[in-house]
N, C-alpha and C positions, 0 to 999 in steps of 0.2 A: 913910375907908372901912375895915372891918375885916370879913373872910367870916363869915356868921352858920353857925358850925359845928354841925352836930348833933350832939350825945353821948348821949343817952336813951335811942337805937332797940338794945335789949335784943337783939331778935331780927335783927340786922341789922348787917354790919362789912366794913371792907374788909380783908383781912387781907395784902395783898400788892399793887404796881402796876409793869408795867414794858412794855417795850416796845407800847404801847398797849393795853394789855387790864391790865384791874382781877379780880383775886382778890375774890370775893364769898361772906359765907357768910350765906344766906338762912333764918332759922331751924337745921336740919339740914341744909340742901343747898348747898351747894359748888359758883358758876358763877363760868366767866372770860368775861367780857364786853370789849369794844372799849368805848376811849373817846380822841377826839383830843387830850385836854390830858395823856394820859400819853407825854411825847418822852422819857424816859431809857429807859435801855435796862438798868438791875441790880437785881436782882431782891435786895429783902432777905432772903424767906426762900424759897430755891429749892424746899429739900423739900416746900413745904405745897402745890405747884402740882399735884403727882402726886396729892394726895386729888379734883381738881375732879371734880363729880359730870357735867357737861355744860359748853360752849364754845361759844360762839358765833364762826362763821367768817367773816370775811369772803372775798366772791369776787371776785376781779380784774375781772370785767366788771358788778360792781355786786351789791349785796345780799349775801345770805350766806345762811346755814344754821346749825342748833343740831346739833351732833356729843352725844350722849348716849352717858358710857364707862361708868355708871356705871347695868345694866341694869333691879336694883332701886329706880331713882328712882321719887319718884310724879310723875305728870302733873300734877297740881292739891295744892298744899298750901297751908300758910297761914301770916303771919304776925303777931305780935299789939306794938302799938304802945300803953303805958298800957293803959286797958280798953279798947283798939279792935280788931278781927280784919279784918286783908287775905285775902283768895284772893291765892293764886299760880299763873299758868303760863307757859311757855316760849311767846311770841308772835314773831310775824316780826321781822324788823329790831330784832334782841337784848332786847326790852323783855320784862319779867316782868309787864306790870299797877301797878305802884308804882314812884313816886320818892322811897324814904327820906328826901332830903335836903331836902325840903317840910315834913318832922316841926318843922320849924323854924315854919313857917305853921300848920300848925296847931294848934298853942300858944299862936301868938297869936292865933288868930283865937278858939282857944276861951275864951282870956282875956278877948278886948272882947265876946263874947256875953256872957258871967258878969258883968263887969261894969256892962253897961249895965243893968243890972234892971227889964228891960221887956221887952216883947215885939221879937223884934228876926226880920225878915225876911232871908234871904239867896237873891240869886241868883248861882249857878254856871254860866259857860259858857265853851265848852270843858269841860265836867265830865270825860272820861273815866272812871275805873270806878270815884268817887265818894269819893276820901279826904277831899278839904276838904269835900265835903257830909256825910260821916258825921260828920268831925271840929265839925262846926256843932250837925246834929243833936244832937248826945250835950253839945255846951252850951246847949240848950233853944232854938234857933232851928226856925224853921220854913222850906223848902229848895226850891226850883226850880231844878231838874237839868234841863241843856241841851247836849244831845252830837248832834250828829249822823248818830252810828254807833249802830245798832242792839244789833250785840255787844257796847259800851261800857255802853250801856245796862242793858241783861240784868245784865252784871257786878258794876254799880255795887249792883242790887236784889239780886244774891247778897250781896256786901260787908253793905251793910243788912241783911241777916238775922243773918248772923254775928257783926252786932255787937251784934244784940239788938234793936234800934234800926227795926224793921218797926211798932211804934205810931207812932211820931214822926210828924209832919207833911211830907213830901215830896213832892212830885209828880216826875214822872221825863216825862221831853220830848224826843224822837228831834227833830231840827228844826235846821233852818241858824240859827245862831246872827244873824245881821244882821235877817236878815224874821222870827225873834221879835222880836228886840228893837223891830223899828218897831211890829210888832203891840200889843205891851204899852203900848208909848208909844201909840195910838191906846186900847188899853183904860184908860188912865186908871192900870195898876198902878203902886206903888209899892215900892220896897226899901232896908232900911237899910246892908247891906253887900252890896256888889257884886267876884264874883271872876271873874278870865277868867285862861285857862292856853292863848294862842291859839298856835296851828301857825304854820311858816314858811307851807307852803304846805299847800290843804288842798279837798275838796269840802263842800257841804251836801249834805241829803239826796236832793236833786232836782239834784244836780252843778254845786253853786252852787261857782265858781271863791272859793276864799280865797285870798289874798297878804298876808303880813302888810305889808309895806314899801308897800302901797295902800288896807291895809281898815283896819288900825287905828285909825290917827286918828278916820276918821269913825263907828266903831265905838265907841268910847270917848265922843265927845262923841254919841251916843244916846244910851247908856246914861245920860249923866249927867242927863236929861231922865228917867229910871228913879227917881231918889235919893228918897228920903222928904224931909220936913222938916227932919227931924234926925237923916242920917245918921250912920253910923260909920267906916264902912271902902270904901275902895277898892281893890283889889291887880290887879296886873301881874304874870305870870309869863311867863318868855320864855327859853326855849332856843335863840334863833337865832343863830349863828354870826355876830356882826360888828355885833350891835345892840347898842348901846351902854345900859346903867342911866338915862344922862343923856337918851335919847332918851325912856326912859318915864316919866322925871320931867320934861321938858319938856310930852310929852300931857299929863301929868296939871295942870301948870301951865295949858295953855293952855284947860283944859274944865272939869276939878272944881273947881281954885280958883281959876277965876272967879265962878261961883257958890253956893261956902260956905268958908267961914274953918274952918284946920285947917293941918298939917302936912303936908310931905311928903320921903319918904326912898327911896331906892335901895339896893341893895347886892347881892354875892352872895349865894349859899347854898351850903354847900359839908360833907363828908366826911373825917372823922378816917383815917389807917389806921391799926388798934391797934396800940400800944404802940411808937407812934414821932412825933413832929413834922409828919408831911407833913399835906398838903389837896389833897383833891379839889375846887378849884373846880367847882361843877354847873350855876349856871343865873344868872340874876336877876332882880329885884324891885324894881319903885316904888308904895309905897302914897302913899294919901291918907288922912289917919284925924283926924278931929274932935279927938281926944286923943290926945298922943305915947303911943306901945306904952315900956311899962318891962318888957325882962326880969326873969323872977324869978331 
């Protein structure tokens, strides 16, 4: 196993981590953010902490707040990935809209669209505000966006403009992710790569209880009833504290590659901080993919 690190994201660095909270500079704007994998407590560059533009705090009885010191910030900016443009803003429970360290997935995922040179279907669920759908998009796929938050939604379709990318083929799907997916499988749809980015815990739209440690499984072996022919891609992304890589490469064992021959791989995805050796470990990942992925 070796962390698949991002170094690309131009507009995007950690520049400082210590005592739980990571130094971030987002384009122009400067946040410190909480993260539980940062336990040291020294700071390598003390002075760069005094430029953060806003903080995000956590509160002793739960949740937090974004402390804004910096009165000229904007609410909404943006930032630009290759020829891709994110929105940014300052959301509840520290999140900005974008997980940088996904730039990793969508590289590859824009890779096996480009390479397959055919018409290549992709559904997204869990899509939140639509980077792996734009990142598909913009490699000639055609895209079914399935979020169950409405504001997720809306966001994703601002991202989509900004990246130019409002021709493209999309449809966009407010909807609990499980009662799509049986709907489809009753309509007969088909897709060639399939992406879920699923919560620990989570509602649908109509207050459909998600748990990932109970929906998964059965979530995944639908979907696989989804797959085209000749599929490409399967991916797993999972932020949950204590779920193991090998649990999404045993799903993936026990569903997709019972019924199509392919590979399948695990691993982190993780963050440089500039101009030193550390890693932000971030999250992890088990695809399934017809053809092993070869970094370029």
């Amino acid at each position: 196993m070796m962390v698949k690190v991002v170094t690309d994201f131009k507009d995007y660095e950690i520049l400082d981590m210590a005592s739980g909270q990571k130094l971030e500079r987002w384009n122009k704007v400067i946040l410190s953010r909480p993260d539980p994998q940062i336990i040291w407590k020294e700071k390598s560059r003390p002075s760069l902490w005094d430029s953060v533009d806003a903080r995000y705090q956590r509160s002793h009885t739960g949740g937090g707040e974004w402390c804004v010191y910096n009165k000229n910030m904007p609410t909404e900016w943006s930032v630009q990935w290759e020829d891709l443009t994110f929105n940014l803003k300052l959301m509840g429970f520290k999140h900005t809209g974008l997980f940088p360290e996904q730039a990793y997935n969508w590289k590859m995922l824009r890779k096996k669209i480009k390479d397959a040179k055919r018409e290549v279907k992709v559904l997204n669920l869990f899509a939140y505000t639509g980077a792996a759908s734009i990142a598909a998009l913009s490699a000639g796929a055609s895209v079914v966006h399935v979020d169950s938050s409405r504001g997720m939604i809306d966001w994703a379709k601002e991202n989509v403009k900004s990246s130019h990318l409002e021709s493209r083929p999309i449809r966009f799907l407010v909807d609990d992710v499980s009662k799509f997916v049986e709907r489809e499988i009753r309509r007969g749809n088909k897709y060639d790569i399939i992406l879920m980015d699923p919560p620990s815990f989570g509602r649908g739209s109509k207050k459909e209880i998600w748990n990932i440690e109970t929906s998964l499984y059965d979530l995944v072996k639908n979907c696989t009833e989804l797959l085209s022919d000749d599929p490409i891609l399967f991916l797993i992304n999972s932020y949950t504290t204590g779920l193991s890589m090998n649990v999404l490469e045993n799903i993936l064992k026990l569903t997709v590659a019972k019924k199509y021959h392919g590979t399948i791989e695990s691993d982190e995805v993780g963050l440089p901080m500039k101009d030193s050796n550390l890693i932000l470990p971030c999250g992890i990942y088990a695809r399934w993919e017809s053809i092993p992925y070869k970094e370029e």
